[in-house]
PDB file of N, CA, C and O in Angstrom:
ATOM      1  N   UNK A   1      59.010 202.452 124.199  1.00  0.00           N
ATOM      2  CA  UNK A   1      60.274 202.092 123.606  1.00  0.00           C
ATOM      3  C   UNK A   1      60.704 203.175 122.620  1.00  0.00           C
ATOM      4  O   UNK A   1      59.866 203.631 121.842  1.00  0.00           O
ATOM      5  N   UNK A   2      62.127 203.669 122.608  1.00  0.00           N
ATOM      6  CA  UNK A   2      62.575 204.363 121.572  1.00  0.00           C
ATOM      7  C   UNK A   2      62.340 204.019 120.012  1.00  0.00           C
ATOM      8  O   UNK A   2      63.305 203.621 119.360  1.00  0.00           O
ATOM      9  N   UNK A   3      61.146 204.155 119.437  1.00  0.00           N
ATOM     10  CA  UNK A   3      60.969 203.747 118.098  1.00  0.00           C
ATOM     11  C   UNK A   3      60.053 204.873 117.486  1.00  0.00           C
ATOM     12  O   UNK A   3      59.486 205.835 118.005  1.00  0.00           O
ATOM     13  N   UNK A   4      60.120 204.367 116.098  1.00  0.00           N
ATOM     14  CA  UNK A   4      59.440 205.890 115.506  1.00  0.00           C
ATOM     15  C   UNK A   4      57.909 204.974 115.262  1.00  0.00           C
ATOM     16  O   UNK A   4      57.798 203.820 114.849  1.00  0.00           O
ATOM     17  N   UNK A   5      57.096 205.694 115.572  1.00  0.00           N
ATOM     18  CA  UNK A   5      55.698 204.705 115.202  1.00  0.00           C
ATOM     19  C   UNK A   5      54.567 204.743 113.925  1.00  0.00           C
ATOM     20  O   UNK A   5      53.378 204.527 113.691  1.00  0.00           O
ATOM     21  N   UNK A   6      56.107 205.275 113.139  1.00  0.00           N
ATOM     22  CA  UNK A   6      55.875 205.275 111.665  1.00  0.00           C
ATOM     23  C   UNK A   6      56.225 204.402 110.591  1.00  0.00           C
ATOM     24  O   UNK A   6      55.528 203.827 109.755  1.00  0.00           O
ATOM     25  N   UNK A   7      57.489 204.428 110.801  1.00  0.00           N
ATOM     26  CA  UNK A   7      58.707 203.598 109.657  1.00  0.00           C
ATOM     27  C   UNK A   7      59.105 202.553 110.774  1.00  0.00           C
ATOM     28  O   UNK A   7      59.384 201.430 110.355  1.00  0.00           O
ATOM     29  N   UNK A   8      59.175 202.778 112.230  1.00  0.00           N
ATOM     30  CA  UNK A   8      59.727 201.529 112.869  1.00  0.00           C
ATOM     31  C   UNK A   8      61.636 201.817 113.110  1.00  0.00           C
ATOM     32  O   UNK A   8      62.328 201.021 113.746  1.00  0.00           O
ATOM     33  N   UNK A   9      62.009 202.672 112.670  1.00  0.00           N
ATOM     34  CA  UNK A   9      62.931 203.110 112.628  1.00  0.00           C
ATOM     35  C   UNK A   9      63.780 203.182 114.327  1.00  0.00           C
ATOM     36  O   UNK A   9      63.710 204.184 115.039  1.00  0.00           O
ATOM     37  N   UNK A  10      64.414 202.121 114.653  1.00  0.00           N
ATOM     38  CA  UNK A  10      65.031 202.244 116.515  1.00  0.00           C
ATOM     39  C   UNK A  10      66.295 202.526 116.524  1.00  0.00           C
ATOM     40  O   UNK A  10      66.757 203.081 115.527  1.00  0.00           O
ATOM     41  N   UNK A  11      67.160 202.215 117.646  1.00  0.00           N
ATOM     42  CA  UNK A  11      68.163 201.958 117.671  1.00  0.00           C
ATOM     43  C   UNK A  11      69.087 201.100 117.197  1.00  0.00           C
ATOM     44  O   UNK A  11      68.947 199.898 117.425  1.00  0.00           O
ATOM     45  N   UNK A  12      70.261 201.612 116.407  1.00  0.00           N
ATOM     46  CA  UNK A  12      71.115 200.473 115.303  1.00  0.00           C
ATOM     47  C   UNK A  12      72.361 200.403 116.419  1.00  0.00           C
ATOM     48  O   UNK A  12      72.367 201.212 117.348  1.00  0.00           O
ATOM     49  N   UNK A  13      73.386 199.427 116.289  1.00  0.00           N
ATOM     50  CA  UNK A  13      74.337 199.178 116.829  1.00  0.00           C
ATOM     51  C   UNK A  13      75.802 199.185 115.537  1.00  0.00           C
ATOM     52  O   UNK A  13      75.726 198.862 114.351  1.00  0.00           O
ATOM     53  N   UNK A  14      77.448 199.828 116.565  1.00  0.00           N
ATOM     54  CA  UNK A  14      77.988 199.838 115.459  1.00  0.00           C
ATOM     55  C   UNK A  14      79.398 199.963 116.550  1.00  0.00           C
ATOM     56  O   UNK A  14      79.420 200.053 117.778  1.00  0.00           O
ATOM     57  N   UNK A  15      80.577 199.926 115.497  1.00  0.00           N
ATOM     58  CA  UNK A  15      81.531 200.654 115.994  1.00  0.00           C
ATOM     59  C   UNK A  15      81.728 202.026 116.082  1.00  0.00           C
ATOM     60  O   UNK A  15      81.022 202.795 115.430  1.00  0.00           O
ATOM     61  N   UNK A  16      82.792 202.495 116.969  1.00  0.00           N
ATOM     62  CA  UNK A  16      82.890 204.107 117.094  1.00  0.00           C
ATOM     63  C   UNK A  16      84.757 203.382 117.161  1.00  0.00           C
ATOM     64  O   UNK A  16      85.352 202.616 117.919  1.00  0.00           O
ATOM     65  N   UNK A  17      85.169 204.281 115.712  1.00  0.00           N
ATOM     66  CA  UNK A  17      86.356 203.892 115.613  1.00  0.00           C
ATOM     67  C   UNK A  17      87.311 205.215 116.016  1.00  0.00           C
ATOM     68  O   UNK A  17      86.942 206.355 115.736  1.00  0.00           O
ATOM     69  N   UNK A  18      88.375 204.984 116.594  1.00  0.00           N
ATOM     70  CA  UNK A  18      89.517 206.148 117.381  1.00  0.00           C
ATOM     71  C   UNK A  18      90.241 206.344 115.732  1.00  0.00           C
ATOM     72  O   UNK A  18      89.810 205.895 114.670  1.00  0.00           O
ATOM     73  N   UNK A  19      91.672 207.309 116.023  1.00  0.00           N
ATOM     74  CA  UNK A  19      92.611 207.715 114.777  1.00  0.00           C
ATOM     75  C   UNK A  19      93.287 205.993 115.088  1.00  0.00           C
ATOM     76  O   UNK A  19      93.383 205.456 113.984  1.00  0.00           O
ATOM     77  N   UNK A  20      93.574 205.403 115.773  1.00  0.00           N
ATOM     78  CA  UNK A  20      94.271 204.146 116.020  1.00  0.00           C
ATOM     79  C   UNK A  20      93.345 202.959 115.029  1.00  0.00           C
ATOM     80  O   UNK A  20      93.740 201.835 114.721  1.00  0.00           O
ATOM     81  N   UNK A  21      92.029 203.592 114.659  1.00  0.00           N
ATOM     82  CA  UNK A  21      91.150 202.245 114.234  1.00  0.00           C
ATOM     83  C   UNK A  21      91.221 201.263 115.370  1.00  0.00           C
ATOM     84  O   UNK A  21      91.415 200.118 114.961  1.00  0.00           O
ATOM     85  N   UNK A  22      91.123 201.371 116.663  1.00  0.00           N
ATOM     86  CA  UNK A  22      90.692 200.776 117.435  1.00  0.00           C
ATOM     87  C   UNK A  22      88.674 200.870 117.928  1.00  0.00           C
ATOM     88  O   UNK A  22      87.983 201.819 118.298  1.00  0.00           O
ATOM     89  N   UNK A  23      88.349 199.382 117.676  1.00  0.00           N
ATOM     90  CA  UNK A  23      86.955 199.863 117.400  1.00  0.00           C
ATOM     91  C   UNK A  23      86.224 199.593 119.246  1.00  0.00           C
ATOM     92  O   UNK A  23      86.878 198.950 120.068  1.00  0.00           O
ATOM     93  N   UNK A  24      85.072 200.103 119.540  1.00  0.00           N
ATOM     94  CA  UNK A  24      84.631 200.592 120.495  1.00  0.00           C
ATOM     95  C   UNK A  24      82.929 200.377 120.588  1.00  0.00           C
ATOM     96  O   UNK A  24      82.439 201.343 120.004  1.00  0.00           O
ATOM     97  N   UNK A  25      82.306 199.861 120.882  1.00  0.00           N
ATOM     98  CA  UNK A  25      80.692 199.674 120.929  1.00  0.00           C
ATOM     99  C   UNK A  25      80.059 200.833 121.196  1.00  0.00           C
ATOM    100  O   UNK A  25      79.880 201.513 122.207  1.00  0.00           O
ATOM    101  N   UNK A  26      79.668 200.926 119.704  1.00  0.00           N
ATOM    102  CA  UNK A  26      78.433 202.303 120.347  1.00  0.00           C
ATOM    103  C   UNK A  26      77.067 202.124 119.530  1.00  0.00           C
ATOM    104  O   UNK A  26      77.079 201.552 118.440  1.00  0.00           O
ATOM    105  N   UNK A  27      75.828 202.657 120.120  1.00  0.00           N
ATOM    106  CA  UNK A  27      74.549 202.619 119.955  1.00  0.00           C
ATOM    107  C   UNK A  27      74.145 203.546 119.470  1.00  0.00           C
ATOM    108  O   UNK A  27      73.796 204.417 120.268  1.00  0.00           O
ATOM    109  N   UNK A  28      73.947 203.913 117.720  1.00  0.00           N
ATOM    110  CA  UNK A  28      73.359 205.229 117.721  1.00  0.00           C
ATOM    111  C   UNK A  28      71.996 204.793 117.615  1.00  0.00           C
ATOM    112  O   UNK A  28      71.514 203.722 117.243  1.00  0.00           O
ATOM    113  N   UNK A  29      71.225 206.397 118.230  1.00  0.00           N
ATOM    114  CA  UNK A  29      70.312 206.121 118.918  1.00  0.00           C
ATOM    115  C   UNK A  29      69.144 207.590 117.148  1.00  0.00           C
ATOM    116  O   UNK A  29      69.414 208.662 116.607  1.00  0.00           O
ATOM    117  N   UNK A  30      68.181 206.736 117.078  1.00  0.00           N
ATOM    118  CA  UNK A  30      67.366 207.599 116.153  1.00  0.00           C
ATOM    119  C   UNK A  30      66.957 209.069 116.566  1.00  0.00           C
ATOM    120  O   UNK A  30      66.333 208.992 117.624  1.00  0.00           O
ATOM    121  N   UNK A  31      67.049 210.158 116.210  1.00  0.00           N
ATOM    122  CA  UNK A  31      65.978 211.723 116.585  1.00  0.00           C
ATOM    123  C   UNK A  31      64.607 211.299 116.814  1.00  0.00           C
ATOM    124  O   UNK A  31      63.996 210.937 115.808  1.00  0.00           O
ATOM    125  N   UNK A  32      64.010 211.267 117.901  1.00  0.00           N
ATOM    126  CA  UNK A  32      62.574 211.156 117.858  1.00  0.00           C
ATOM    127  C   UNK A  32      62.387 212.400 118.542  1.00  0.00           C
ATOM    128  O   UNK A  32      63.255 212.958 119.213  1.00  0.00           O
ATOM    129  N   UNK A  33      60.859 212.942 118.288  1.00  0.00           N
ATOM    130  CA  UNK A  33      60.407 214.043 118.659  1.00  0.00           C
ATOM    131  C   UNK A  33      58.809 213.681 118.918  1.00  0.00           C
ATOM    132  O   UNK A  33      58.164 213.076 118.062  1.00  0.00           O
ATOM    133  N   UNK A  34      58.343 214.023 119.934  1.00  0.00           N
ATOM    134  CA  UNK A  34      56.747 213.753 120.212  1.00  0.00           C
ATOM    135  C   UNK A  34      55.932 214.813 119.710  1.00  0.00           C
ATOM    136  O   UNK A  34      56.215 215.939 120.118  1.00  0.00           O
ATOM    137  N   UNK A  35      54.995 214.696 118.925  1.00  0.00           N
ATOM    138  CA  UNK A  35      54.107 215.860 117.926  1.00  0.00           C
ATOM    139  C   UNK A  35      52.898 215.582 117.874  1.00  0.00           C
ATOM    140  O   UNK A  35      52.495 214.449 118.138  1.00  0.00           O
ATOM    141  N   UNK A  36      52.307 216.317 117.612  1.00  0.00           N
ATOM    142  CA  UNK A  36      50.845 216.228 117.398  1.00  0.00           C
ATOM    143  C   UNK A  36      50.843 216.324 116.436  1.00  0.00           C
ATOM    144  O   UNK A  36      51.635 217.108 115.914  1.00  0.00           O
ATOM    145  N   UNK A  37      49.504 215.207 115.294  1.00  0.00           N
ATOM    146  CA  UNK A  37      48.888 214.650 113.960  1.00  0.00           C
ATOM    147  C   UNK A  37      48.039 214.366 113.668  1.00  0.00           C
ATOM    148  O   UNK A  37      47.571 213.279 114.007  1.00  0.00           O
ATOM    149  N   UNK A  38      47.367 215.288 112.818  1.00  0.00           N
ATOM    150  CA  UNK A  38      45.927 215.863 112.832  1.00  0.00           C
ATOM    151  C   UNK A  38      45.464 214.568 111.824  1.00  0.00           C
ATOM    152  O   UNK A  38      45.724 214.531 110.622  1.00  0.00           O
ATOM    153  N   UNK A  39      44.627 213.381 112.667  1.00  0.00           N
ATOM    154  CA  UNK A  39      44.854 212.038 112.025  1.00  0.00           C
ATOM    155  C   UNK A  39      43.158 211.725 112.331  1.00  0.00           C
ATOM    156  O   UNK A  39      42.728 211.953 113.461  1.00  0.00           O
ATOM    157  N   UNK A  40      42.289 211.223 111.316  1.00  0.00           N
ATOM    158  CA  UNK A  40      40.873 211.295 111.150  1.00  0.00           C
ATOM    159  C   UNK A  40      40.248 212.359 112.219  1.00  0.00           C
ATOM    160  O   UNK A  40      39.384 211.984 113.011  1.00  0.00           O
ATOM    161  N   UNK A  41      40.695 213.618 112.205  1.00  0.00           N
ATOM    162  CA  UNK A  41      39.486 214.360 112.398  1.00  0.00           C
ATOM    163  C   UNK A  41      39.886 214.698 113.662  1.00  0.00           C
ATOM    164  O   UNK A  41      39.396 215.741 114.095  1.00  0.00           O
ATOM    165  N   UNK A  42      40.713 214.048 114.440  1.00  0.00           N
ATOM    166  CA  UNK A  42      41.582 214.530 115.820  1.00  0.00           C
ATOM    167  C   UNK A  42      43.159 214.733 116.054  1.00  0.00           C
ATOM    168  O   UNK A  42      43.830 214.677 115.024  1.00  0.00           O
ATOM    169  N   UNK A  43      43.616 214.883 116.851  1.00  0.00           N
ATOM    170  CA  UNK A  43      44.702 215.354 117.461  1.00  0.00           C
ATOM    171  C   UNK A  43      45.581 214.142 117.652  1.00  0.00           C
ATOM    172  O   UNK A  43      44.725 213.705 118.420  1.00  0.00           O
ATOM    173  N   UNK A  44      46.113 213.595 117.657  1.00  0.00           N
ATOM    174  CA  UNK A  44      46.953 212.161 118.343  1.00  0.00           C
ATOM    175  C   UNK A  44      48.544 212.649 118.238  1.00  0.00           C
ATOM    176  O   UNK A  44      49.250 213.023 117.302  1.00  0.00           O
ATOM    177  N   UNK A  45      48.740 212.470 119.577  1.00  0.00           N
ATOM    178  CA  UNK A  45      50.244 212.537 119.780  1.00  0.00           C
ATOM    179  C   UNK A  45      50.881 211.233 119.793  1.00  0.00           C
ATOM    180  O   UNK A  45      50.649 210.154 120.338  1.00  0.00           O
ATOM    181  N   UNK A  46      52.022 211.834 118.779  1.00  0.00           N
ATOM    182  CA  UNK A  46      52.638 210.820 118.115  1.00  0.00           C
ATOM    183  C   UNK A  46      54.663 210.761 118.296  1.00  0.00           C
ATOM    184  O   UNK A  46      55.318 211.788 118.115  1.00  0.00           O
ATOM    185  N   UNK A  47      55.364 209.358 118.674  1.00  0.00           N
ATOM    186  CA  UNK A  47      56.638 209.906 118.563  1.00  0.00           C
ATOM    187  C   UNK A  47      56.993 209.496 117.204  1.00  0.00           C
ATOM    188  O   UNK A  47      56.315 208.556 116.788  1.00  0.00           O
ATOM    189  N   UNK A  48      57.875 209.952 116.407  1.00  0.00           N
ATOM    190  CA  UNK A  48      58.062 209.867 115.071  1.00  0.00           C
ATOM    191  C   UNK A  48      59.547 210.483 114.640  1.00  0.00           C
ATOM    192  O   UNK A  48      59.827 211.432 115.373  1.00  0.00           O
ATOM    193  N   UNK A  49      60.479 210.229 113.741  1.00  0.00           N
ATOM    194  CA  UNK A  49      61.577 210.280 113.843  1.00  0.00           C
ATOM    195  C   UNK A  49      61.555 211.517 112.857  1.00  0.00           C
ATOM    196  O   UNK A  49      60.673 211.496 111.998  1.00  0.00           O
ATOM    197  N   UNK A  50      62.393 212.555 112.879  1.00  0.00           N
ATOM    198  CA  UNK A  50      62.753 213.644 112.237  1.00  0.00           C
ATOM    199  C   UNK A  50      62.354 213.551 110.567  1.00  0.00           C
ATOM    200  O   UNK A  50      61.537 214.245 109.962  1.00  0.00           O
ATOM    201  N   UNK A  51      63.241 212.423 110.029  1.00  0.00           N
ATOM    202  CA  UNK A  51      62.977 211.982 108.558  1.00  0.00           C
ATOM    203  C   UNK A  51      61.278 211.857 108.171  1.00  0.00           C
ATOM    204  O   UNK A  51      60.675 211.917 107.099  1.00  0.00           O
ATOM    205  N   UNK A  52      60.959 211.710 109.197  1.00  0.00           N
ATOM    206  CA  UNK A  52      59.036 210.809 108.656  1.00  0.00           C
ATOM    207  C   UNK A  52      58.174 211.997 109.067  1.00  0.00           C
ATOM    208  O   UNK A  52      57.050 212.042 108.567  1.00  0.00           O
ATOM    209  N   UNK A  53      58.617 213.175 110.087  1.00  0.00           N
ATOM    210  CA  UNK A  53      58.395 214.497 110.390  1.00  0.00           C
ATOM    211  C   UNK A  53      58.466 215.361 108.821  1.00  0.00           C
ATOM    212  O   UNK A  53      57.529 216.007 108.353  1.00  0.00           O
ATOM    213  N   UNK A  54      59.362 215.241 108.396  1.00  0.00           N
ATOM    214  CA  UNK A  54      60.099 215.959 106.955  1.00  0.00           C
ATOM    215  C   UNK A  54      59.164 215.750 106.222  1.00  0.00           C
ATOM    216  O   UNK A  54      58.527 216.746 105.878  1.00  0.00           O
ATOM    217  N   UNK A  55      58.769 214.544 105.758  1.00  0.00           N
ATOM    218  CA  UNK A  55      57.824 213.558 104.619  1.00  0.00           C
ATOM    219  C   UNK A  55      56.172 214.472 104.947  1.00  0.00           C
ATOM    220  O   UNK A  55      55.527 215.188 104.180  1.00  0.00           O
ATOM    221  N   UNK A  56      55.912 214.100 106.285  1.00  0.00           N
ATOM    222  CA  UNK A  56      54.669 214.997 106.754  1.00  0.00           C
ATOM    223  C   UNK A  56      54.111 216.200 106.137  1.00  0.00           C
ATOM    224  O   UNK A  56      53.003 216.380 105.630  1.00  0.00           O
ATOM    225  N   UNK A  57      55.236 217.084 106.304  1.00  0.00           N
ATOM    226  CA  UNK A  57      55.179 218.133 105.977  1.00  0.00           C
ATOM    227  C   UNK A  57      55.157 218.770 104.257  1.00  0.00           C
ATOM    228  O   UNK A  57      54.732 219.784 103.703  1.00  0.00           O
ATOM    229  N   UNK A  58      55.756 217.730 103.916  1.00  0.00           N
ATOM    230  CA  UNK A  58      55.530 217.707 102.326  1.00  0.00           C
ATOM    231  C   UNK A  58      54.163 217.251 101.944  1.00  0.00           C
ATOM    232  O   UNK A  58      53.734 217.688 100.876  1.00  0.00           O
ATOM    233  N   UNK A  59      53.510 216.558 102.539  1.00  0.00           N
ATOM    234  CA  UNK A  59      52.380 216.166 101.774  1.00  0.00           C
ATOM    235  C   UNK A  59      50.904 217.144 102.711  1.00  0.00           C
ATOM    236  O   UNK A  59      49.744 217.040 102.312  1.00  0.00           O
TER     237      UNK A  59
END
């Protein structure tokens, strides 16, 4: 499933409004990226959303 398997972070639902403000169903969908995370002592590939990628890298 499209989710980050960090924060939990999926797909939100919303309008996509025209110059008319006529509103329109749209799905934005989260950045996930599949990575490797050097997690007790091995490798585990992980999908995880850009933001929780960022955080990673800081610590």
């Amino acid at each position: 499933m499209a989710k980050c398997e960090m924060c939990g972070k999926g797909p939100m639902f919303g309008n996509r409004r025209s110059h008319s403000m006529r509103a329109t169903r749209h799905k934005f969908k989260p950045n996930l990226q599949k990575i490797r995370v050097f997690e007790n002592g091995v490798f585990v590939r992980k999908t995880l959303c850009t933001k929780c990628i960022k955080t990673l890298a800081k610590v």
